[in-house]
N, C-alpha and C positions, 0 to 999 in steps of 0.2 A: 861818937858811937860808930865802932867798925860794921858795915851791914854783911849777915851771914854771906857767904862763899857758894856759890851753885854752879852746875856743872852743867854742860851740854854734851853731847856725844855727836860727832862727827865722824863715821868709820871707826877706826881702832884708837881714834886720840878723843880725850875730856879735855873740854874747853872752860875753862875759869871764867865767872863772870860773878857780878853785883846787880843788884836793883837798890833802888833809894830811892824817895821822895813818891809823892802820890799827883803829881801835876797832870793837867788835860793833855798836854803831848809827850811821846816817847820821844827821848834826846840819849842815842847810843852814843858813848865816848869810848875811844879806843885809845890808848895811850903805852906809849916805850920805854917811858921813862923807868917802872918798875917792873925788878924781877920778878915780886909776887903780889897778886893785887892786895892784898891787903897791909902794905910796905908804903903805898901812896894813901893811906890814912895817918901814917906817922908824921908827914912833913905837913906841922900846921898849918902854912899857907896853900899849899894843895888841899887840904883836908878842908878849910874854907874854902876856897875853887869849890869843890865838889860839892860842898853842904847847900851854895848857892846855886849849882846847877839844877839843885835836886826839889829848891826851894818855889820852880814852878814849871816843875818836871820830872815825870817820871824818868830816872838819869837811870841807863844801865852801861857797865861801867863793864870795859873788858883789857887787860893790858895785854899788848901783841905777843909776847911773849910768855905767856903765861897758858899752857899745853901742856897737860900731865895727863903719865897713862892711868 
């Protein structure tokens, strides 16, 4: 399951990010690897990575590149 896409606002740029998982600590992941974040839920074994970050932790998930106006 892809988690919905949310946006922050930082001056005139929206920043892309995720939440997933409900765990007792926040664990930000920042990641290069994708152009768009929702692109690193297509490669299963990333998409595993992720599910078991999430799986005891609240993962929020943002990829460096990923800045839209």
């Amino acid at each position: 399951m892809i988690p919905d896409t949310r946006y922050a606002k930082s001056g005139a740029v929206h920043i892309a990010y995720q939440v997933v998982g409900e765990g007792p600590i926040d664990l930000v992941l920042i990641t290069g690897l994708f152009s768009h974040i929702e692109h690193q839920w297509e490669e299963p074994s990333f998409a595993r990575f992720l599910e078991r970050l999430a799986s005891f932790s609240r993962l929020i998930a943002r990829v460096l590149a990923a800045a839209y106006p």
